[in-house]
N, CA, C and O atoms as a GROMACS GRO file, in nm:
protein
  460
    1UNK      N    1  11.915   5.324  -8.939
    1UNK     CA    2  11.800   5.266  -9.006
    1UNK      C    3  11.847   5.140  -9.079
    1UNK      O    4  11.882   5.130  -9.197
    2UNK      N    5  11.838   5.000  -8.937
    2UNK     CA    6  11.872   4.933  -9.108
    2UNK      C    7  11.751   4.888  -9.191
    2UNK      O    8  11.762   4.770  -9.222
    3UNK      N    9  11.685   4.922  -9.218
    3UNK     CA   10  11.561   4.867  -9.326
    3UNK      C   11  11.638   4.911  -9.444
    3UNK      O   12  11.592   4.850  -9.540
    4UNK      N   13  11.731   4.987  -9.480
    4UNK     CA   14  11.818   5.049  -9.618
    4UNK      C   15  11.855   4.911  -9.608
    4UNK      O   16  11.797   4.816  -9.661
    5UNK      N   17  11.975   4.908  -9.524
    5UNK     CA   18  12.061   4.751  -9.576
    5UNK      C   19  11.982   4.638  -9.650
    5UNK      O   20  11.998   4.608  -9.768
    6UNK      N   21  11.904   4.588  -9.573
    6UNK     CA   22  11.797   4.535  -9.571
    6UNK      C   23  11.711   4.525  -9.753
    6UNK      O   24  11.697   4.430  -9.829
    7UNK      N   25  11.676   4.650  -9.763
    7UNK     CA   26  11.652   4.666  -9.871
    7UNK      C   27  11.755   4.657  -9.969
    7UNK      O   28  11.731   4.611 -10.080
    8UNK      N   29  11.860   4.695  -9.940
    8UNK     CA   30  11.984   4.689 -10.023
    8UNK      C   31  12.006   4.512 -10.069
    8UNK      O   32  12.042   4.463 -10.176
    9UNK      N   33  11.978   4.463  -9.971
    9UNK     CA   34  11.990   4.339  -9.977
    9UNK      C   35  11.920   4.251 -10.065
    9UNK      O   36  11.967   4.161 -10.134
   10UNK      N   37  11.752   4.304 -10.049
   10UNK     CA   38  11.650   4.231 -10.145
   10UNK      C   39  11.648   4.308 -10.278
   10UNK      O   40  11.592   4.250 -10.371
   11UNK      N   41  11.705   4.437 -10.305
   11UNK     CA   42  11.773   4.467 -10.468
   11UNK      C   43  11.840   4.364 -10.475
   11UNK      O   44  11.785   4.267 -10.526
   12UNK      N   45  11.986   4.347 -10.425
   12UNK     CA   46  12.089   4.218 -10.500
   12UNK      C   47  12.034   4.100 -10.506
   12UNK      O   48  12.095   4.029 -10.585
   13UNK      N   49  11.917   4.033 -10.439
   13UNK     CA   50  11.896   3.895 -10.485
   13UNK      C   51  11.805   3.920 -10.572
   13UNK      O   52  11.770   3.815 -10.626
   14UNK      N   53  11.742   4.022 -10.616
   14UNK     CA   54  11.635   4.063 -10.735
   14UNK      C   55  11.679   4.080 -10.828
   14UNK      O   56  11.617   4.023 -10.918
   15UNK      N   57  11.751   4.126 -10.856
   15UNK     CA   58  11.868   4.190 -10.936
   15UNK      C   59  11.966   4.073 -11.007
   15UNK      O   60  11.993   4.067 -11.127
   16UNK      N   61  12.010   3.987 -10.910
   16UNK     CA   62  12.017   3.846 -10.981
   16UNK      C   63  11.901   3.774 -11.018
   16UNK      O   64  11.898   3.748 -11.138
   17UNK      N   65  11.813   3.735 -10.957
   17UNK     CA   66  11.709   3.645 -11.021
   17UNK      C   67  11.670   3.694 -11.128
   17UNK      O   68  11.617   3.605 -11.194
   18UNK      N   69  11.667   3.839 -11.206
   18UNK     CA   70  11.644   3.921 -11.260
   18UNK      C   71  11.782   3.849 -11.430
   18UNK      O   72  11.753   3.809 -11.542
   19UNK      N   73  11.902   3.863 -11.366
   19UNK     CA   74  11.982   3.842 -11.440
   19UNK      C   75  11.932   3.734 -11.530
   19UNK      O   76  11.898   3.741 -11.649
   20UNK      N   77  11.934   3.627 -11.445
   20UNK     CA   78  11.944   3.465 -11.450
   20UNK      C   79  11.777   3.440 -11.570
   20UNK      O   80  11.766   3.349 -11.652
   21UNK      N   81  11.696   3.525 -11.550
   21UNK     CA   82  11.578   3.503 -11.633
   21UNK      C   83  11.608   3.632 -11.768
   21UNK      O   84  11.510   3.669 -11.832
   22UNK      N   85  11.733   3.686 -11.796
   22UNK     CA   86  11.782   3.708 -11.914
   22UNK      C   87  11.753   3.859 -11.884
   22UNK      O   88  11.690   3.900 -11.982
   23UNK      N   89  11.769   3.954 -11.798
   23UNK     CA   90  11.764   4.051 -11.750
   23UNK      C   91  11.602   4.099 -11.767
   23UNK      O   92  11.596   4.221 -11.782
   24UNK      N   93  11.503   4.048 -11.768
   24UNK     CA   94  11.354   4.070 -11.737
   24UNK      C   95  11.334   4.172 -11.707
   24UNK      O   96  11.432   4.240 -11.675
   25UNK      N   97  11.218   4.223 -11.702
   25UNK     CA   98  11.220   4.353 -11.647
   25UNK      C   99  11.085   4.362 -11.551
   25UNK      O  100  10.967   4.346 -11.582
   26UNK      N  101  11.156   4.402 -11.404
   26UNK     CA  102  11.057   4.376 -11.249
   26UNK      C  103  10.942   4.458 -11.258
   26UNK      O  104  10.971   4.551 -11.334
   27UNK      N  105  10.860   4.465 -11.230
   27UNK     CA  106  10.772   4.542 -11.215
   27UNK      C  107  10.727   4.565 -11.094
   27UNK      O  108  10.687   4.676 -11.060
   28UNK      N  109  10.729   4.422 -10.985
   28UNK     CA  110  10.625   4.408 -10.830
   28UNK      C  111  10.741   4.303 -10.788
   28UNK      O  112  10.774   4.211 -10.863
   29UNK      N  113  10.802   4.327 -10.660
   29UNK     CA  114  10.889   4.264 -10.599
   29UNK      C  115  10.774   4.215 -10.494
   29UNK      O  116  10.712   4.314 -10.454
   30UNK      N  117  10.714   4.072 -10.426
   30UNK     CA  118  10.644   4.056 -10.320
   30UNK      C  119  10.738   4.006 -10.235
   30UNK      O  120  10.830   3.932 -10.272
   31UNK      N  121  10.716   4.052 -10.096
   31UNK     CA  122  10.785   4.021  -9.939
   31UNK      C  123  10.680   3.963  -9.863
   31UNK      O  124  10.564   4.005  -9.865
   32UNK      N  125  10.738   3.820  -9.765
   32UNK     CA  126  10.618   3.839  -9.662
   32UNK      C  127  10.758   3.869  -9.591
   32UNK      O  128  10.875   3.839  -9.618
   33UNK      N  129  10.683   3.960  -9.461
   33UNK     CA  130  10.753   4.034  -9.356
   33UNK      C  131  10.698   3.966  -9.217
   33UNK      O  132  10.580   3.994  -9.194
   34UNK      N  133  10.742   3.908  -9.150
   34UNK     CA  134  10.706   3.872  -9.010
   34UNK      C  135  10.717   3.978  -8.897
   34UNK      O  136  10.796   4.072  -8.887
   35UNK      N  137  10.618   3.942  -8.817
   35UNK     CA  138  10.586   4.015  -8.747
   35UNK      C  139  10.693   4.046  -8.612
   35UNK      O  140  10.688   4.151  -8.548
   36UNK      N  141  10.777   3.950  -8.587
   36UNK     CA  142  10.908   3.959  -8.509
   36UNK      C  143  11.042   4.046  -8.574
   36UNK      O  144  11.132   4.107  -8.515
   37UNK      N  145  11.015   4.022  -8.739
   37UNK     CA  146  11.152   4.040  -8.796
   37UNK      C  147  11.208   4.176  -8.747
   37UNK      O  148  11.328   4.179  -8.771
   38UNK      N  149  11.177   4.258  -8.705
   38UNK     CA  150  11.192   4.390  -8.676
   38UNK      C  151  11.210   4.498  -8.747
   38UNK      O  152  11.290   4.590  -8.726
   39UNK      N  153  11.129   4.484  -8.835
   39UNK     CA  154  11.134   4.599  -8.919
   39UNK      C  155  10.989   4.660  -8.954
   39UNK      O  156  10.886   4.594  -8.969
   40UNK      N  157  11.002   4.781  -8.962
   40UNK     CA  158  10.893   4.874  -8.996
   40UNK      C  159  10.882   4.869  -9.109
   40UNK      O  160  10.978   4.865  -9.187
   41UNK      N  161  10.730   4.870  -9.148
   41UNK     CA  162  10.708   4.820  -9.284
   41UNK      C  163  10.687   4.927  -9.411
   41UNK      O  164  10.687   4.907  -9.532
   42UNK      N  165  10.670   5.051  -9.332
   42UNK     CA  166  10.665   5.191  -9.420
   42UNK      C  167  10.839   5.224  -9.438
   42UNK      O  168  10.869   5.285  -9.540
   43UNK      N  169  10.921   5.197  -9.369
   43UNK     CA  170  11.056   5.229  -9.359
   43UNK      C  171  11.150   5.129  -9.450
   43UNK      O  172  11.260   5.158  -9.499
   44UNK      N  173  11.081   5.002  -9.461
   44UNK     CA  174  11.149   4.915  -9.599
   44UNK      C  175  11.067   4.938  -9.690
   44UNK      O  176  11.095   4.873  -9.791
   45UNK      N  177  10.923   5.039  -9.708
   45UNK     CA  178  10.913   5.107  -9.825
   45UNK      C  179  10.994   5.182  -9.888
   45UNK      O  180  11.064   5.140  -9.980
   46UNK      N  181  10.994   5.316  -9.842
   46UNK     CA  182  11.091   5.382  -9.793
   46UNK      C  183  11.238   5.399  -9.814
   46UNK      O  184  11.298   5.494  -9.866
   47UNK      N  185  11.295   5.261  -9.750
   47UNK     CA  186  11.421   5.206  -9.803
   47UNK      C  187  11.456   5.201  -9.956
   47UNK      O  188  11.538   5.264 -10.023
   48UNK      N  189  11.339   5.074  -9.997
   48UNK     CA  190  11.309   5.060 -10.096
   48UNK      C  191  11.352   5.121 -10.238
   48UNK      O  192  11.408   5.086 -10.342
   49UNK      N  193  11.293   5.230 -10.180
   49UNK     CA  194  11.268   5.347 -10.324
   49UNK      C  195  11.440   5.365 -10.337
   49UNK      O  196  11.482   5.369 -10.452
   50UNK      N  197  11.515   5.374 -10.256
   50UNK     CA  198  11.622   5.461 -10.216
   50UNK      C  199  11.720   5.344 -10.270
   50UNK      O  200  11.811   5.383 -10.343
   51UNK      N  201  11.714   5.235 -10.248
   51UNK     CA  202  11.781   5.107 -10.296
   51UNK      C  203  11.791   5.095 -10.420
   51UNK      O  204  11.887   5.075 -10.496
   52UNK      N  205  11.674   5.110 -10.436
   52UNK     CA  206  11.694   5.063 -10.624
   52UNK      C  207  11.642   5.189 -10.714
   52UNK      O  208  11.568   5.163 -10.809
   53UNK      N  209  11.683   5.339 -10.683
   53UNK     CA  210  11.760   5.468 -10.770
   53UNK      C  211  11.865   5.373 -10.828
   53UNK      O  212  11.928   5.275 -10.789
   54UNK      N  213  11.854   5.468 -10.968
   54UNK     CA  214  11.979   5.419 -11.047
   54UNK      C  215  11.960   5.324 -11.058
   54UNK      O  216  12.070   5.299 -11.108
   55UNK      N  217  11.907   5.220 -11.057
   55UNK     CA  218  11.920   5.038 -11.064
   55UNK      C  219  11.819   5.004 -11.169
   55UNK      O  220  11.726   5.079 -11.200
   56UNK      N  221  11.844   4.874 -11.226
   56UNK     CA  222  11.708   4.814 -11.294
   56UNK      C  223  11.599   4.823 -11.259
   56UNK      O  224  11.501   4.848 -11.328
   57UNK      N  225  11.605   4.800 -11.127
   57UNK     CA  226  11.492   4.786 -11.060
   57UNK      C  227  11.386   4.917 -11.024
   57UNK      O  228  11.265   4.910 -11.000
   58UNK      N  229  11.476   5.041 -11.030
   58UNK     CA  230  11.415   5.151 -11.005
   58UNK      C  231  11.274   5.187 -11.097
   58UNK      O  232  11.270   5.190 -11.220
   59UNK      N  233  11.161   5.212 -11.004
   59UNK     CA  234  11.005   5.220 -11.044
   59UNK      C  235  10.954   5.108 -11.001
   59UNK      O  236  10.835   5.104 -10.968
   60UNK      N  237  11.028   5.006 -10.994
   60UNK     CA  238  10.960   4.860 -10.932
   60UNK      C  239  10.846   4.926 -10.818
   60UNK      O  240  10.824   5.043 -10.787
   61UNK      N  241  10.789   4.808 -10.775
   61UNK     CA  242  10.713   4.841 -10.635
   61UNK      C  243  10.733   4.748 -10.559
   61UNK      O  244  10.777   4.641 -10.600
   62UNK      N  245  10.698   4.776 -10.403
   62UNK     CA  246  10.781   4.653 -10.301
   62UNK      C  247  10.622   4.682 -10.266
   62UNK      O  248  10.560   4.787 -10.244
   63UNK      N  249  10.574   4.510 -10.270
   63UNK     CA  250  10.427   4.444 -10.231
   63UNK      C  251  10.488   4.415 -10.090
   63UNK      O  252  10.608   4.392 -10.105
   64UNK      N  253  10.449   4.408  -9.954
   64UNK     CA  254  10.489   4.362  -9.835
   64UNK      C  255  10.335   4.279  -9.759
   64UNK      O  256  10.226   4.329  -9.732
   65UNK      N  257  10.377   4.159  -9.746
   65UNK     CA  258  10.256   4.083  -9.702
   65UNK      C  259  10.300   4.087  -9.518
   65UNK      O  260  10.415   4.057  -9.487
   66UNK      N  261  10.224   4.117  -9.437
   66UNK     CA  262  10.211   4.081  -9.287
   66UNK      C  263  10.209   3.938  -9.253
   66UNK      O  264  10.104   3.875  -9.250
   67UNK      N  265  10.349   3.876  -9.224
   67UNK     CA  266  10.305   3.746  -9.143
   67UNK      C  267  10.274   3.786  -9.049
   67UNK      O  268  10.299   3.902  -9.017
   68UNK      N  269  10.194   3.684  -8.957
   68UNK     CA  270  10.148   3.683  -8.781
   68UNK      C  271  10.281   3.633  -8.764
   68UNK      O  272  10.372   3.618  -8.846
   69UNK      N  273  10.271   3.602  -8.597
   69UNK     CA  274  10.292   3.532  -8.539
   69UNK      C  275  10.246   3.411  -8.487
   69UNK      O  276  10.170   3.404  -8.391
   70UNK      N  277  10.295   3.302  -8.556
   70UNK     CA  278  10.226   3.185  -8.517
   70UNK      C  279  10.317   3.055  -8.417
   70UNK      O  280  10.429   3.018  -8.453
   71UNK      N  281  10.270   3.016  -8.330
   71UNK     CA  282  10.394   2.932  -8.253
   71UNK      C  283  10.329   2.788  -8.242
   71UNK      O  284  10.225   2.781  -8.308
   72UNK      N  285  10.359   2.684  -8.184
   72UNK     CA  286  10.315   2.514  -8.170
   72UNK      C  287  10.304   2.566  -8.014
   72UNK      O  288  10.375   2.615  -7.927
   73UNK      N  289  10.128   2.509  -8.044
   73UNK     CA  290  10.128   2.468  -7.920
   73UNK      C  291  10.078   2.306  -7.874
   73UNK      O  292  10.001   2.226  -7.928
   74UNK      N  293  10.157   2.301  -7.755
   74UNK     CA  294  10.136   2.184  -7.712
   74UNK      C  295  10.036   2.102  -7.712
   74UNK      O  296  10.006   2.002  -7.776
   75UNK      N  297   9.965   2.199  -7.583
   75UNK     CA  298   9.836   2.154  -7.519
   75UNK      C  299   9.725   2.120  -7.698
   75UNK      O  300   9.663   2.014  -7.709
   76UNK      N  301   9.724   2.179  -7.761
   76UNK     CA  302   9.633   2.169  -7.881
   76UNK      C  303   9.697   2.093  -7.997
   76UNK      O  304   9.651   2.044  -8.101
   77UNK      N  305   9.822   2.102  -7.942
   77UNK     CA  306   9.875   1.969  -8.059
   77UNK      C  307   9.877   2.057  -8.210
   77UNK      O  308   9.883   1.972  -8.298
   78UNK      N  309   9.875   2.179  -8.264
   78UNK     CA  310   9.927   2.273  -8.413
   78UNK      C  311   9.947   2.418  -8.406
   78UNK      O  312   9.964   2.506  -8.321
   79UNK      N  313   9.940   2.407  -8.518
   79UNK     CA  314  10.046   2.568  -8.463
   79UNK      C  315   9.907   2.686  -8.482
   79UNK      O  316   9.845   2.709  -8.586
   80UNK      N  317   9.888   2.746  -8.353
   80UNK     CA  318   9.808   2.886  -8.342
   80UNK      C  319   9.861   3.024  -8.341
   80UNK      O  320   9.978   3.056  -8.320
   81UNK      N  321   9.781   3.088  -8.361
   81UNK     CA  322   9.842   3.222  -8.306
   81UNK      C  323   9.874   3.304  -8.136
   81UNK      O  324   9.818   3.262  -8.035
   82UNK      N  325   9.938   3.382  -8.135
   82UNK     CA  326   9.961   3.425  -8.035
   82UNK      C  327   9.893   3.492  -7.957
   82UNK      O  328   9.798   3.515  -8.033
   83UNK      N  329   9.859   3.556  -7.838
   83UNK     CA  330   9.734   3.649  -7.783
   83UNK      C  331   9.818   3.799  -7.793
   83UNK      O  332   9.743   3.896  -7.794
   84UNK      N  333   9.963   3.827  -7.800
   84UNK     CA  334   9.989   3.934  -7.874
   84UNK      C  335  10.188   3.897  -7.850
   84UNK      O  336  10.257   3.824  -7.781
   85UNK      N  337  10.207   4.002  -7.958
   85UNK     CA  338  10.314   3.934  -7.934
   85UNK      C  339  10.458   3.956  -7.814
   85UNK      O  340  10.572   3.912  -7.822
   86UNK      N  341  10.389   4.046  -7.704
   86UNK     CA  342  10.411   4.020  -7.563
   86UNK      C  343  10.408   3.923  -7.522
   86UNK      O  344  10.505   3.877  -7.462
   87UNK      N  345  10.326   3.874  -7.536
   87UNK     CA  346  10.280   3.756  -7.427
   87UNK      C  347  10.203   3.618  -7.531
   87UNK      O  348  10.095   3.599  -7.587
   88UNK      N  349  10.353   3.533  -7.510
   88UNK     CA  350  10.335   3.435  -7.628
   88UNK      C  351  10.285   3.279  -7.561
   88UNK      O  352  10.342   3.179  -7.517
   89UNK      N  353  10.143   3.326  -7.583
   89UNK     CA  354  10.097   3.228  -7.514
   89UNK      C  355   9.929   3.188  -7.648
   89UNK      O  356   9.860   3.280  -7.690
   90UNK      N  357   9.903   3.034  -7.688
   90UNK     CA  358   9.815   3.004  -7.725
   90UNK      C  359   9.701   3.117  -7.692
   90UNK      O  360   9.681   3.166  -7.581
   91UNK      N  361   9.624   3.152  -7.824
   91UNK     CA  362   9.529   3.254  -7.842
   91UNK      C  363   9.397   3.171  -7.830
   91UNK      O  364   9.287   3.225  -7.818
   92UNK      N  365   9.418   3.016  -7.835
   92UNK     CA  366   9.274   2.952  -7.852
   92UNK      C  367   9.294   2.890  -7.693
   92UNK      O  368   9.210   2.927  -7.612
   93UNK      N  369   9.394   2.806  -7.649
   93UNK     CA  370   9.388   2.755  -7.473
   93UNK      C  371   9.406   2.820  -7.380
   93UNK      O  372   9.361   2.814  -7.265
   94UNK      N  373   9.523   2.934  -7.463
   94UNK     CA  374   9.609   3.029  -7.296
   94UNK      C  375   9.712   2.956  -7.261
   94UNK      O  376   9.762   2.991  -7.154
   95UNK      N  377   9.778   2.837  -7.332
   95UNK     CA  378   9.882   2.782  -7.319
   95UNK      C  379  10.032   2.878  -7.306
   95UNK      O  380  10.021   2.974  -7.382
   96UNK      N  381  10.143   2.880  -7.247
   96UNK     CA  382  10.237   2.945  -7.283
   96UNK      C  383  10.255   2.867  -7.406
   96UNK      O  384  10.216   2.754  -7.433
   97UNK      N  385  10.331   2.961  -7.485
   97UNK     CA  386  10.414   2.821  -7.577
   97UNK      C  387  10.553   2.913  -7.639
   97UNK      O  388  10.536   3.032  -7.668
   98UNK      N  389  10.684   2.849  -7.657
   98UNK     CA  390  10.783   2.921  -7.638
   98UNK      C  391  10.824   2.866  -7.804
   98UNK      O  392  10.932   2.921  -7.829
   99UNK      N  393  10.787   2.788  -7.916
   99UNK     CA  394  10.840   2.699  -8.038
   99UNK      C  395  10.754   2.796  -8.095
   99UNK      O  396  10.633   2.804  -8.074
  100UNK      N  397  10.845   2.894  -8.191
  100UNK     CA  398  10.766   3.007  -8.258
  100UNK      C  399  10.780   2.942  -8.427
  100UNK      O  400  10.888   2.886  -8.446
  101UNK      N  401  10.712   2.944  -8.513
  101UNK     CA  402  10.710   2.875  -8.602
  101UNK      C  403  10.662   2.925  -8.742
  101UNK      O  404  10.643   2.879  -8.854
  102UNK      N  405  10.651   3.061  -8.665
  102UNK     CA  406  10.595   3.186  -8.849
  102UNK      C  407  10.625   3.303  -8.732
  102UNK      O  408  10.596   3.294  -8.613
  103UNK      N  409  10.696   3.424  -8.803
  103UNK     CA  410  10.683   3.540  -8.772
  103UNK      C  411  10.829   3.619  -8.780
  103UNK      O  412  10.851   3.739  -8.769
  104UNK      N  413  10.914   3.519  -8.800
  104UNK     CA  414  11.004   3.577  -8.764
  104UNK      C  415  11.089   3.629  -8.907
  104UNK      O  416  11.188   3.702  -8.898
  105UNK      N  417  11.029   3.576  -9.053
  105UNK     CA  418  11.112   3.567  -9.135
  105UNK      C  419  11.051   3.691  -9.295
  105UNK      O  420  10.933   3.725  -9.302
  106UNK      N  421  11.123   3.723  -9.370
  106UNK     CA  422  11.154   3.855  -9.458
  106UNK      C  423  11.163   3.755  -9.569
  106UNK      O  424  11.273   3.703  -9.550
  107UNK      N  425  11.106   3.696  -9.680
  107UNK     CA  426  11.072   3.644  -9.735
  107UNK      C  427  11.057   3.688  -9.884
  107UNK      O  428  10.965   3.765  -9.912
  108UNK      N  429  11.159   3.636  -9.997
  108UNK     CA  430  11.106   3.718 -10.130
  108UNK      C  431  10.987   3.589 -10.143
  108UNK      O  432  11.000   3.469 -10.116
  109UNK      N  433  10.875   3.658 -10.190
  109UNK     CA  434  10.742   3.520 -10.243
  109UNK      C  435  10.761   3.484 -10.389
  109UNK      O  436  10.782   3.374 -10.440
  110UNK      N  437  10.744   3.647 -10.462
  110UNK     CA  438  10.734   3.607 -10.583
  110UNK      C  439  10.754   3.779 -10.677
  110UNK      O  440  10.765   3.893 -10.632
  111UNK      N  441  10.752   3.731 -10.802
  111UNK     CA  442  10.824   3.865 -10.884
  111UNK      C  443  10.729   3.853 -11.007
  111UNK      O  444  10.725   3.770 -11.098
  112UNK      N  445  10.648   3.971 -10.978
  112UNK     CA  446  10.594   4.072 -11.123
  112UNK      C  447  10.710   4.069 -11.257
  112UNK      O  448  10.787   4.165 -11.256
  113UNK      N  449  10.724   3.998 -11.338
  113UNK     CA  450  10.749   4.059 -11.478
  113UNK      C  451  10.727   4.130 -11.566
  113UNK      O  452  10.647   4.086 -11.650
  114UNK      N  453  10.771   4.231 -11.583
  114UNK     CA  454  10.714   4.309 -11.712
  114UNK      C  455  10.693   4.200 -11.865
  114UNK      O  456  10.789   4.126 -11.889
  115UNK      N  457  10.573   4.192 -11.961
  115UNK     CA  458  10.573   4.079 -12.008
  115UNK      C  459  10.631   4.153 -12.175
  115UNK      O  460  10.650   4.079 -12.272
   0.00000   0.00000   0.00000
């Protein structure tokens, strides 16, 4: 399972940003999660919880936003969505298009403070 690592991972950069604003205290960690990145999104819940036991962070909550998949397409000249993400082809022409340009990335957005 790596969604643990994973999660393990977005504790330590929380956990510093956390430091650096004088040890704050988290309340709502937000993620956007792409739709390529490969991870299951109940399972870096999941993770989650298990990551940050014992930690500052433990009770926090992990917000997870759904990116699409969005790629450039040619024929239309900006970036659309996909018709699924099998088959990566313009959802508005039917273009193939292979320049993927949202979907792929795990993203901290932004952090709940306790005030």
């Amino acid at each position: 399972m790596h969604e643990l690592s994973i999660a393990m991972s977005i504790v330590a950069t929380v956990q510093h940003e956390s430091e650096r604003l004088h040890d704050r205290s988290i309340q709502t960690v937000h993620v956007r999660l792409g739709a390529l990145f490969g991870v299951v999104p109940d399972a870096l819940q999941f993770s989650y919880a298990l990551a940050t036991a014992e930690t500052p962070l433990e009770g926090s909550k992990l917000e997870i936003e759904d990116s699409p998949v969005l790629v450039f397409c040619a024929a239309c000249d900006s970036r659309r969505p996909v018709v699924s993400i099998q088959h990566m082809c313009c959802a508005t022409c039917g273009t193939p298009c292979s320049e993927i340009v949202q979907g792929r990335e795990l993203v901290v957005t932004s952090l709940e403070i306790a005030a």
